[in-house]
N, C-alpha and C positions, 0 to 999 in steps of 0.2 A: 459478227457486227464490225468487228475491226478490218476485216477485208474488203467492208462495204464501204467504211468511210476513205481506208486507202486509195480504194479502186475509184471513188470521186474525187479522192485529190489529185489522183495521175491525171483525169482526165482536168480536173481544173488547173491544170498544171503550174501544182507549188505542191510540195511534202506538206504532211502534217505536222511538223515541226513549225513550220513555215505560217501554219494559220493559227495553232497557239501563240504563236509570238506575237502574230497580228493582233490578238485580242486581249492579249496581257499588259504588252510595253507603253509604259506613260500611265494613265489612268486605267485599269482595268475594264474591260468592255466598251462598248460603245458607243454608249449614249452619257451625258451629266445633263442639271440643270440648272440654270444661269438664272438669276434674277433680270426683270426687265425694266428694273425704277431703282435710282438709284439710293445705296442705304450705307450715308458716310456719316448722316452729320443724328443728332438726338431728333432735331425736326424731321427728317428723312424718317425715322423710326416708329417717330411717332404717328405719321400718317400712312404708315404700310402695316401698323401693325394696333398696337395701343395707345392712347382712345381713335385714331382718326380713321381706324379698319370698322368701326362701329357705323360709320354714316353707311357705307354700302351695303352693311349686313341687313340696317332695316329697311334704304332701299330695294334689297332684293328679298326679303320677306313682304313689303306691301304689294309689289310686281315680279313675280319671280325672272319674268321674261328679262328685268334689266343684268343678270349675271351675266347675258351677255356683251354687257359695256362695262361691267367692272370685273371681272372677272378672265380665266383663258379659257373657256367654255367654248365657248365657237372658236378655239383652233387646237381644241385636245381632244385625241383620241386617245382609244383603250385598245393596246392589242392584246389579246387575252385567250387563252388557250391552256388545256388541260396534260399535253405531251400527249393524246394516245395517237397519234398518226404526224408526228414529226417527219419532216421531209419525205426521205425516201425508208427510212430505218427504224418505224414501226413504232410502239407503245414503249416508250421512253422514261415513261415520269414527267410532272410539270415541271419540276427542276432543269433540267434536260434539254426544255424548250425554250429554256431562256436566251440564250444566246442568237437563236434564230428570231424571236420576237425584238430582242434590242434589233436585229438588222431590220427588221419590218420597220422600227419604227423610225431608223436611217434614212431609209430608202422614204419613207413618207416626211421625213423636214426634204431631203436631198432633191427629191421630185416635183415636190408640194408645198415645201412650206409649211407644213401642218406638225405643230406639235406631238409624239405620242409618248407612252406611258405602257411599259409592260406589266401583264399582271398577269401571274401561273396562278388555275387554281386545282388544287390537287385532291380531286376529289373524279372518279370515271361514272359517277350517278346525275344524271341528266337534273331529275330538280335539286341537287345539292347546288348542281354548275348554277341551274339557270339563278338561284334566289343570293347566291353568291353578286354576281353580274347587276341583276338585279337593282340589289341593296345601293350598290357601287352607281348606278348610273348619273344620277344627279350630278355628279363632278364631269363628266364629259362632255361633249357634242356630240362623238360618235362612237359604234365600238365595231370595230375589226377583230371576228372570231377568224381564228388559225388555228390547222395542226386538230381537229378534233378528229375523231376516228368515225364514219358511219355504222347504223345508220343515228346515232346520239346527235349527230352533227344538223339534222335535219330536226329533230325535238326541238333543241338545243335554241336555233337561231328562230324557227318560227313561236316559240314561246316567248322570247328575250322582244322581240317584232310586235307580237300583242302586248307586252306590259311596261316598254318604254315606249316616250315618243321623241327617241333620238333614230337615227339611220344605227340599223344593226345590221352587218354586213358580214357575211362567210365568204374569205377571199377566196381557198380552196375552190368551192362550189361557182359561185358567180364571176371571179376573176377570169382565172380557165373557159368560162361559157363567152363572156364578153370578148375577150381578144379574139377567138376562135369563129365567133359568129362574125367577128370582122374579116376573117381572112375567108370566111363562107362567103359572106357576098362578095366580094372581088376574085374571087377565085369562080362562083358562078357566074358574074361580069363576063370574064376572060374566057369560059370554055361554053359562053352559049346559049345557058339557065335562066330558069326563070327560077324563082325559089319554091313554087307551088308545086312544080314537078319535081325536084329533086326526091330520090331515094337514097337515105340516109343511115348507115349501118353507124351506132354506138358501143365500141366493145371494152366495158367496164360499167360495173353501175354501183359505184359510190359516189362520194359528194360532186364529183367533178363533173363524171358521165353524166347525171339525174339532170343538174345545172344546164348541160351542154343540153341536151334534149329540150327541156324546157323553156330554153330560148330558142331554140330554133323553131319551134314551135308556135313563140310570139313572132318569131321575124316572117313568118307566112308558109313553112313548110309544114303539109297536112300529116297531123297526128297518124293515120294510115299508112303514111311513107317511110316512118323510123321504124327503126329494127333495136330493140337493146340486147347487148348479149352479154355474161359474167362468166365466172370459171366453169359453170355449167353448163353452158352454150344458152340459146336463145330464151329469152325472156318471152313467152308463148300464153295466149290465153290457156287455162286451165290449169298451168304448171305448176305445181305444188311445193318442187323441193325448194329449200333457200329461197325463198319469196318475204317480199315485206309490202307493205301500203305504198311507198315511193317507185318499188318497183313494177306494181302492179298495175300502176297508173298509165303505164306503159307496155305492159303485156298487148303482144301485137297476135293480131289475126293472121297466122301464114304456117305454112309448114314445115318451115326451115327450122332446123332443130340444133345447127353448130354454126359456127360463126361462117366455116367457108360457105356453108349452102346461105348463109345470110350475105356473104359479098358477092355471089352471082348477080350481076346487072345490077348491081348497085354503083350511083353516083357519086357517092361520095362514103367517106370514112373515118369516124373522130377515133383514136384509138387513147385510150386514158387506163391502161392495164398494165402492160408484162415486154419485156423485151422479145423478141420472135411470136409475139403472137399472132401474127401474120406473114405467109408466109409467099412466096414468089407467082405459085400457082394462084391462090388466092386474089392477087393484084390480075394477073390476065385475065380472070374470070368476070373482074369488073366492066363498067359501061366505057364506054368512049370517052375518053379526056377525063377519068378520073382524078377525084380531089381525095386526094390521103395524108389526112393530119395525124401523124402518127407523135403523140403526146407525150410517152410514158418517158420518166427519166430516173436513171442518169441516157439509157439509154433507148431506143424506140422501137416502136413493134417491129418494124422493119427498117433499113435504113435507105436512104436517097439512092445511095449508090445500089442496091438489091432491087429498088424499084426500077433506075434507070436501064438495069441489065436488061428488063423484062416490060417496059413500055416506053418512050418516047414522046408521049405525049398525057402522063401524069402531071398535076400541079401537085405538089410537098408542103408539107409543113411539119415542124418537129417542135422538141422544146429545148433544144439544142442550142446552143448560143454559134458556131461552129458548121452549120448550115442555115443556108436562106429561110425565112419565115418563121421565125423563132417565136411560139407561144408562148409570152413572157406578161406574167401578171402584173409588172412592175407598169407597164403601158395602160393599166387600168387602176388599180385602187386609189395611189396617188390622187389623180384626177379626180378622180369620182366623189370621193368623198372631198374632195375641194369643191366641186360644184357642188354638193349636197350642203356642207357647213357653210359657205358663201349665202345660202337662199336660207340658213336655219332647217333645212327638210327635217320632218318628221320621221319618214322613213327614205330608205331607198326601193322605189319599187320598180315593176316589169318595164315602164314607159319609161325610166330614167337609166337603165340597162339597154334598153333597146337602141338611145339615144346616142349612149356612150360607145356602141358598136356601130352605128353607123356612121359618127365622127371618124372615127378609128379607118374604118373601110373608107372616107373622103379624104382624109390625108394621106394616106398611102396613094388614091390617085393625084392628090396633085402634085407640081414638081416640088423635084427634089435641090434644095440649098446646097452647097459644097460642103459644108458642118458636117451634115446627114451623111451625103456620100462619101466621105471619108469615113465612116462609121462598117462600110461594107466589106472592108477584106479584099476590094479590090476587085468586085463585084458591080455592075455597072446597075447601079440605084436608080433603075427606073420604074414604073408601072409596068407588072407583068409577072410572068409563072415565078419567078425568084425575086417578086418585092412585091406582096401582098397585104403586107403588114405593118407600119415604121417603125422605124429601129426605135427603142429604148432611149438614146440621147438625141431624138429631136427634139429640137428646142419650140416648134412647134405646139408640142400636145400639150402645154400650160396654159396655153390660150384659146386651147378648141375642145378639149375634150371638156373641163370644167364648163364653158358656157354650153356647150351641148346639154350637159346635166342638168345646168340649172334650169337652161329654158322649160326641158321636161319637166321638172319639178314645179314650176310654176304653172306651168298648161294642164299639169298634172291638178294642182291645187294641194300639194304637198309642202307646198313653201309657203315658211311663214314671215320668209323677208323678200319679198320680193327686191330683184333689181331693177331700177328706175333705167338708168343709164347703162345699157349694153357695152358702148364704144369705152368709156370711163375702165369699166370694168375689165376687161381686156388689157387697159393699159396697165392695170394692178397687178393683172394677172400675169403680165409679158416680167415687169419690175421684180418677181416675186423668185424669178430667175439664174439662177448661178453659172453667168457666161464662163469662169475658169473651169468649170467641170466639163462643161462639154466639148472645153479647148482641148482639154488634155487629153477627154476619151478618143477624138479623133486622133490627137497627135499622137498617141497612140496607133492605134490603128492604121495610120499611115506610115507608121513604122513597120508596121507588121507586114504591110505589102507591100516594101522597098529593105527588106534588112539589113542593119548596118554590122562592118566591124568594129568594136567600141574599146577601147585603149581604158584599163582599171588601173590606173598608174601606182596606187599603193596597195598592189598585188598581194601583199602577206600582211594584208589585214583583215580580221576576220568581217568587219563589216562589208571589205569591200569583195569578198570570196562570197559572201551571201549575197551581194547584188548581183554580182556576174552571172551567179545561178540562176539568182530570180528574171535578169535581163535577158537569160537565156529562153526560159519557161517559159515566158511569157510570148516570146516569137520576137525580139525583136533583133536576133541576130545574136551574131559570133562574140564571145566576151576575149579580150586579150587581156590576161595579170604577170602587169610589168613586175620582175621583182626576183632577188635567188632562186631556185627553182626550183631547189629542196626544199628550202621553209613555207613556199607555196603549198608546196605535197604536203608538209608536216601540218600547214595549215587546215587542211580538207579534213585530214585522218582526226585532227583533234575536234573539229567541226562534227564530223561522225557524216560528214558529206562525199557524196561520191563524185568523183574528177572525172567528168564525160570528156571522150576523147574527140569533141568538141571544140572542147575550151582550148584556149593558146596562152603558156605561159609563156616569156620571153623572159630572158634571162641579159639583162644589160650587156656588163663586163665579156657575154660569149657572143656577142650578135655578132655574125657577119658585115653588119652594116654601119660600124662603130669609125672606120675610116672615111666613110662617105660624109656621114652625120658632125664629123670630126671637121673636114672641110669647109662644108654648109656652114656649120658654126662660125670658123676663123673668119672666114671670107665677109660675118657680120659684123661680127663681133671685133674686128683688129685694130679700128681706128678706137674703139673704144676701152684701151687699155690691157686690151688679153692678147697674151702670148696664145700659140699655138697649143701648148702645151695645156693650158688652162684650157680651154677648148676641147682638148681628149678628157679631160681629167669629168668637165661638167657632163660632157655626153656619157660616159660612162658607169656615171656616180649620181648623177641627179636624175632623180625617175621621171618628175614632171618634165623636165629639159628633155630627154629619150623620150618620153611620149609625144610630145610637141612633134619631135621633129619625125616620127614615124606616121605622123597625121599628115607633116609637111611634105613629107616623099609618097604620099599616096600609099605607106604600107596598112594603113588602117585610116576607115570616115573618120572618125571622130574623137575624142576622150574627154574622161572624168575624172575631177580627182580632187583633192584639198580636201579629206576629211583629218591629216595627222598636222598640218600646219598652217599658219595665219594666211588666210585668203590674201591677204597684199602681197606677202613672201610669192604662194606660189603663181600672181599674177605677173610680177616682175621676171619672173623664170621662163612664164609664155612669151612675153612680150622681147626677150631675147632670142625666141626661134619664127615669132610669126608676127605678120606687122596688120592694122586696118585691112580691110574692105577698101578699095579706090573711091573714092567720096563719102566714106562713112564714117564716122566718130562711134571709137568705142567707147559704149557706157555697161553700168549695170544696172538692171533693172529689177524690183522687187515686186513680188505678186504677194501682198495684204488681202485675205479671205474673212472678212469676219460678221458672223448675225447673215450670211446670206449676200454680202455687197461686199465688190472687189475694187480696190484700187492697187495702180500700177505707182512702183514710189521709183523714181530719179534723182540723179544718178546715184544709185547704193555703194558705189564701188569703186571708182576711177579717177574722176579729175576731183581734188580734196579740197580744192576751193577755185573752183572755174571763174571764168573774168566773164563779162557779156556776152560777147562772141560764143564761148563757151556753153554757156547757160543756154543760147540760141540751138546752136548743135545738139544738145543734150534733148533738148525740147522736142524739136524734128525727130532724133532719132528715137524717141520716147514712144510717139506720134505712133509712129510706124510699128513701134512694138505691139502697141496698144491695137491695130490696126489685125496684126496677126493672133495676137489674142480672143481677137473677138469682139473687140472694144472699138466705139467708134470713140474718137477721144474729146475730151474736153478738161482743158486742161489747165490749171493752176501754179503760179509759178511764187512760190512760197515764201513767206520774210515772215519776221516780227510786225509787219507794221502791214496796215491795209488799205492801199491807195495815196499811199503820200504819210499818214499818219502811223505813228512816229517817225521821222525822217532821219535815216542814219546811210551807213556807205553801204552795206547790200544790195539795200534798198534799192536805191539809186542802181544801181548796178544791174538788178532786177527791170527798172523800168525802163531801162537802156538796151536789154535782151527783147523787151516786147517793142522798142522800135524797131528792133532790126529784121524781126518776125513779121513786122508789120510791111520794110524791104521789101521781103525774101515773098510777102504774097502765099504764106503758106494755108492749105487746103481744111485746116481743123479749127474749131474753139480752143481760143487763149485767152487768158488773161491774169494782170498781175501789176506791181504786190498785192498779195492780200495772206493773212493769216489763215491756219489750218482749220482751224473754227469754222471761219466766212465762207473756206474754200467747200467744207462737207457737211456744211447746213444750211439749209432751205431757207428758214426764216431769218439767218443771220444777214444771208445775202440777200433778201429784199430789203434792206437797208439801204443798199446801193444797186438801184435801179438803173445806171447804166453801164454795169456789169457786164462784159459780153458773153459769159457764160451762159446757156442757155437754161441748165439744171446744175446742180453738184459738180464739181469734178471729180474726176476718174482717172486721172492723171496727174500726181504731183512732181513738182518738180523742185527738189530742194537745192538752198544757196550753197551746200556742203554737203558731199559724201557723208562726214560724219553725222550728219544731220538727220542723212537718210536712214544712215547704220542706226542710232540712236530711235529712231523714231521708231522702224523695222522693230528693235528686238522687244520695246517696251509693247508695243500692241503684239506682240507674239506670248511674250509673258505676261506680262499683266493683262491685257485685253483681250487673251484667248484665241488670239487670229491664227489663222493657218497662213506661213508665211512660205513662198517658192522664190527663191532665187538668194541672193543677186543673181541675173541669169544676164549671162553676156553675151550684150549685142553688136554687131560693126566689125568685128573680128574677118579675118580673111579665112581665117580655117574654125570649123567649129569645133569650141574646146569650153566646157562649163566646169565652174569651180565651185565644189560645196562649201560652205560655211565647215569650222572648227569641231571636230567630234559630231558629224553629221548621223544621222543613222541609215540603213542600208535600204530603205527604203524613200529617204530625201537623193539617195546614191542614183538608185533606179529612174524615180524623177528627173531629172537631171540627167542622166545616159539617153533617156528617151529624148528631150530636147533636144540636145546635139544629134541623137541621131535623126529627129526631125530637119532641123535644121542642114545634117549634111545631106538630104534627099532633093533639096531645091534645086 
C-alpha cells in the first residue's frame, strides 16, 4: 500500500511528506465552518439562537418547504462514503476516507459554491449505510455518495433515491459517465458518427463501467452495440461465473469471449479497469478512427504514446491530468448538483445527466478564452482530436453546465423551484465565481510552458529549500539557492531531502561574477555615498543585493525572497540594483480572497504617503494589475470621509487624484473619496446615486501604504481572507518579496508570479 501511495505521489509530483504537510499546517485539514450572521452583541445571540431561533422552527414545522429560506439547506451537501473503495487503494476503513471527502467538499465550495459536510459511515452493510443516510437527510439539499465499493454502491444509492426527495448522487458511477459521454459525442462529432451506429467495448464493470454504459445508452447508442467485459473477459448472455443483476442487464449476445475478440471493429472503447489492459495489437484490431478512453488511474490501460506507435488516426482520452482530454469528475458534480439545488430538484435523474453531458460536449466546441488556453501545457486549445473535453478551470462551466441541469430538471418536472429569469440567473451564477483561482491556475501553467530560472535568495533556509523543491516538481523551472554552500547541503541532509543535481546553489563570496556585479553597483551607487569598497562589501554579503543583480545580468529570470526580513529592508536593497519600468510606477499590490470575492488593495507596499499625483499613478497602475488578474476594475479610491463628508487633507488630496484621472482620460471605473463600507457595499452606495461606480469595487486604493498593510493583515487574521502579495508591480526586472516568516508555500506563489511575469 505504501508503494501505491508513493508511486502517486511521484507521479503528482511532491513527496509524501510534502502532502502531509499540506493537510496539517495552520488548521488541520481542510475544510472549517464560519458563521454567516453576525454574533457580537447579546441581541445578535438572541436572535440566531434563544428565543429568536423559535420563529423559524415553527415556521418551518407549519411549511417544511420554508427551511429553505431560513436555513443552508439549499446549499449543503453530504459527502458521505463508507472507505470500501477509496481512490485507487481499495477497502480502507471510513476513517481513511476522510481526507478525500474534505477535498470533495473543497472542490464543491471552490467550483460551486456549494457548501458541504463530510460524513464516514463505518459500517460495509448496505441497509445499515442506507438507514444511517437515511435518518441524516433532512439536514441537506443533497448527498454525494463516494468511495463505495460495488456492487453495495448500486443498492446503496438506488435505495437512498427511493426514500429521500433530495438529489442523491454516486459521483464514482455518474460523474465518470457524464464527462466521458461528453468527450463520446465530440469525439463521434470529429471522426464521422452518428451515435446509433457506434460499437462500444466497456472493460470494467463496477460502479463507473455500469454508469458509463447506461448512459450511453440514454444518449442514443443501441443496447446491442455494447460489449461489457471484467477480469473475466466478456459479460455474454448465459454466463454464469461472477455475474450480478447490474451486470446482467447488459449481458450482450455475441461470441467474443475476451476483451481482444471484443475490440475487433469495435468504434470505440471506455476502459475503467487495470493499467495494460489493453494492449497494442488490440488497438489495430479496432475500426477506423478509433475513440479510446482509456480511464484507469493512476495509470491507463494503455498510454497515448503506445496507441500513437500503432495508429495515427486514434482520438484519446485518459484520466490523466498530463495528457489531453482528461476525464475529470471535477467538470461535473460541482455543477450539477448547483443546477439541481438551484431548481430544489427532487432527484437527479437520466434527462438532467444527459443534459449535463451535452453542455459539456458544447463548450468544448466553442471558442476557446486565453484563461482556458493557458490552462493547456502549451497545447493549442482548440476543437479537435486533443480538446474534446474543457479543461477543469474554465470559467465557463458555472454558467452552463448548472443551467443545463436546471432547465432539465424543470422540462423534467423534478423542480420544485422553478427559475423564472434565465438571463438573472446566469449572472449569479457568473458572480458565484473566484476570478483569483483561475488567474493563478493559468499563471501557472504558463509557467510550466516557458520555465524559468528563479533566484531563492535565502538559500539556507529551510522554507525556502522546500519551495525550490516544490518549484521544481511542479514544472516551473530551475530553482537557484543563493547562500554558503555547505549549509545549503547541510540544509537538505537535515530536511531528509534530496539535492537533484538540478538545482543550483550559488555561493556569493566564490562567484566568478563578484567583480562585474561590484562595478554595476559602484557605477549606481557613487553619487549616493558609497565608496567602491562598500559596493564589494554589499555584492558579496547581502544575498537580496546578489540576487537582484544576477536577474539584472540575465544570469537568472527572476527572484524571490524576504521571508527572514522586514519587506521595506529587503525593498530598499532591490531598488539599489534595479530601477522602474520606463513609464511605470512601482506599486505593491495585495490580492484579499475572502467568502468567495476578491479584491485588489493598493498600494501595500511603496509610496507611504503619496501626494495626488501619486495616488493617480498608483490608481492606473492598479488598473492594469487588476486587468492581468482577471479583473476588469472598478475602482475606489479610499478616505475616512465619503464624497466630501467629513472634510479633512487626504481627502482633498483624494479628490484632486480623481481630477487628474479625469485629465489623463483613463479606460476604467473610478471614483472617490468615499469610505470602505460605501466602497464594498451595495446598499450603502445607493445612497449616492451619482456614484460612478457601476457595482462594488474591486479595487482599492488606499491614502497610505500603511493603511493598505493594516487593512491586508486584519482581514487575513481576523476575517479569514486568503491574502497574496504585496506583489510588485512597475519594476524593470521581475523580483517579488514575501511578507516576514512567509511559508514555503506563500514562497512557491510568489516564484510562480515572477516567473509569470518574467515570460512577457
Amino acid at each position: 500500500m505504501t508503494t501505491a501511495r508513493s508511486s502517486k505521489a511521484a507521479k503528482a509530483r511532491f513527496t509524501d511528506q510534502e502532502a502531509l504537510q499540506f493537510h496539517a499546517q495552520g488548521k488541520p485539514g481542510k475544510l472549517e465552518i464560519t458563521p454567516t450572521k453576525p454574533l457580537t452583541t447579546q441581541r445578535d445571540l438572541a436572535l440566531a439562537y434563544s428565543p429568536g431561533v423559535a420563529v423559524p422552527v415553527l415556521a418551518i414545522a407549519e411549511n417544511p418547504a420554508t427551511a429553505y429560506d431560513y436555513t443552508n439547506k439549499g446549499n449543503l451537501v453530504a459527502v458521505v462514503s463508507n472507505g470500501t473503495a477509496i481512490l485507487g487503494l481499495g477497502n480502507l476503513g471510513a476513517l481513511a476516507a476522510k481526507p478525500v471527502m474534505e477535498g470533495k467538499g473543497a472542490l464543491f465550495k471552490r467550483f460551486a459554491d456549494i457548501d458541504a459536510i463530510d460524513l464516514l459511515v463505518s459500517t460495509e452493510d448496505p441497509d445499515e449505510f442506507i438507514n444511517s443516510v437515511r435518518y441524516l437527510g433532512p439536514s441537506f439539499g443533497g448527498i454525494n455518495l463516494e468511495d463505495i465499493k460495488a456492487p453495495e454502491c448500486f443498492i446503496i444509492e438506488q435505495r437512498l433515491k427511493e426514500l429521500l426527495d433530495i438529489p442523491v448522487f454516486h459521483d464514482d458511477q455518474h460523474g465518470t459517465a457524464i464527462i466521458a459521454a461528453a468527450g463520446l459525442i465530440n469525439a463521434a462529432e470529429l471522426t464521422g458518427r452518428d451515435l446509433k451506429d457506434i460499437k462500444l467495448v466497456v472493460n470494467g464493470a463496477g460502479a463507473a463501467g455500469i454508469a458509463c454504459l447506461e448512459l450511453a445508452v440514454n444518449l442514443g447508442i443501441p443496447k446491442q452495440n455494447v460489449i461489457l467485459c471484467d477480469t473475466k473477459g466478456v459479460v455474454y448472455q448465459g454466463r454464469k461465473e461472477g455475474m450480478n443483476q447490474w451486470k446482467s442487464a447488459f449481458a450482450a449476445k455475441t461470441k467474443a469471449r475476451t476483451l481482444a475478440d471484443a475490440l475487433k471493429g469495435a468504434d470505440a472503447f471506455f476502459g475503467l479497469s487495470a493499467k495494460g489492459a489493453v494492449t497494442q495489437d488490440m488497438v489495430r484490431s479496432m475500426a477506423p478512427k478509433p475513440i479510446i478512453f482509456a480511464m484507469a488511474n493512476p495509470d491507463p490501460e494503455i498510454t497515448p504514446e503506445e496507441v500513437a506507435a500503432v495508429r495515427d488516426d486514434a482520438i484519446m482520452a485518459t484520466g490523466r491530468s498530463d495528457y489531453p482530454n482528461q476525464i475529470n469528475n471535477v467538470l461535473g458534480f460541482p455543477f450539477i448538483f448547483r443546477g439541481a439545488l438551484d431548481v430544489r430538484a427532487s432527484t437527479i435523474n437520466e434527462a438532467m445527466k444527459v443534459a449535463a453531458a451535452h453542455a459539456l460536449a458544447e463548450l468544448a466546441r466553442a471558442e476557446v478564452p486565453d484563461q482556458v488556453a493557458a490552462a493547456f501545457y502549451g497545447r493549442h486549445a482548440t476543437f479537435g482530436a486533443e480538446y474534446i473535453i474543457p479543461a477543469p478551470f474554465d470559467p465557463r462551466l458555472i454558467s452552463t453546465v448548472p443551467v443545463a441541469v436546471a432547465k432539465a430538471a424543470m422540462d423534467s418536472g423534478v423542480a420544485r423551484k422553478p427559475i423564472v429569469d434565465m438571463e438573472a440567473y446566469v449572472a449569479r451564477l457568473e458572480g458565484r465565481l473566484d476570478p483569483i483561482a483561475g488567474w493563478l491556475q493559468s499563471t501557472y501553467s504558463a509557467v510550466r510552458q516557458d520555465p524559468k530560472r528563479m533566484i531563492f535568495a535565502e538559500g539556507e533556509e529551510p522554507a525556502a529549500i522546500r519551495a525550490a523543491h516544490s518549484y521544481f516538481s511542479q514544472g516551473f523551472g530551475v530553482p537557484i539557492l543563493v547562500g554558503n554552500a555547505d549549509a545549503v547541503r547541510e540544509q537538505f541532509r537535515a530536511l531528509g531531502m534530496s539535492q537533484r543535481p538540478e538545482y543550483e546553489i550559488v555561493d556569493m563570496r566564490k562567484s566568478p561574477h563578484l567583480e562585474e556585479f561590484t562595478n554595476y553597483l559602484y557605477a549606481r551607487l557613487q553619487r549616493r555615498g558609497y565608496l567602491r569598497r562598500d559596493c564589494q562589501r554589499l555584492a558579496a554579503n547581502e544575498r537580496n543585493i546578489f540576487g537582484a543583480l544576477m536577474v539584472a545580468h540575465g544570469y537568472a529570470d527572476a527572484l524571490v525572497t524576504g521571508i527572514t526580513r522586514n519587506w521595506r529592508n529587503v525593498f530598499d536593497d532591490v531598488q539599489r540594483v534595479l530601477d522602474p519600468e520606463p513609464g511605470r510606477t512601482v506599486i505593491g499590490v495585495s490580492l484579499a480572497i475572502v467568502r468567495g470575492r476578491a479584491v485588489l488593495i493598493a498600494d501595500a507596499s511603496v509610496h507611504e504617503v503619496p501626494t495626488a499625483a501619486q495616488l493617480a499613478d498608483i490608481t492606473v497602475e492598479a488598473a492594469r494589475a487588476a486587468r492581468n488578474f482577471g479583473i476588469e476594475p472598478r475602482v475606489a479610491l479610499l478616505a475616512y470621509s465619503t464624497f466630501g463628508q467629513p472634510r479633512g487633507e487626504r481627502s482633498d488630496q483624494i479628490r484632486e487624484a480623481i481630477a487628474l484621472l479625469g485629465e489623463r482620460q483613463v479606460d476604467f471605473e473610478y471614483d472617490g473619496d468615499m469610505a470602505a463600507d460605501v466602497a464594498l457595499n451595495r446598499d450603502l452606495m445607493r445612497h449616492y446615486p451619482f456614484c460612478r461606480l457601476s457595482d462594488t469595487a474591486n479595487v482599492l486604493i488606499m491614502p497610505a501604504f500603511h493603511a493598505a498593510s493594516i487593512a491586508t493583515s486584519m482581514l487575513e487574521e481576523l476575517g479569514g481572507a486568503t491574502v497574496i502579495g504585496p506583489i510588485l508591480v512597475g519594476l524593470s526586472r521581475p523580483i517579488q518579496i514575501c511578507g516576514f516568516g512567509a511559508k514555503d508555500s506563500d514562497l512557491v506563489n510568489m516564484a510562480a508570479i515572477a516567473a509569470h511575469d518574467a515570460g512577457r
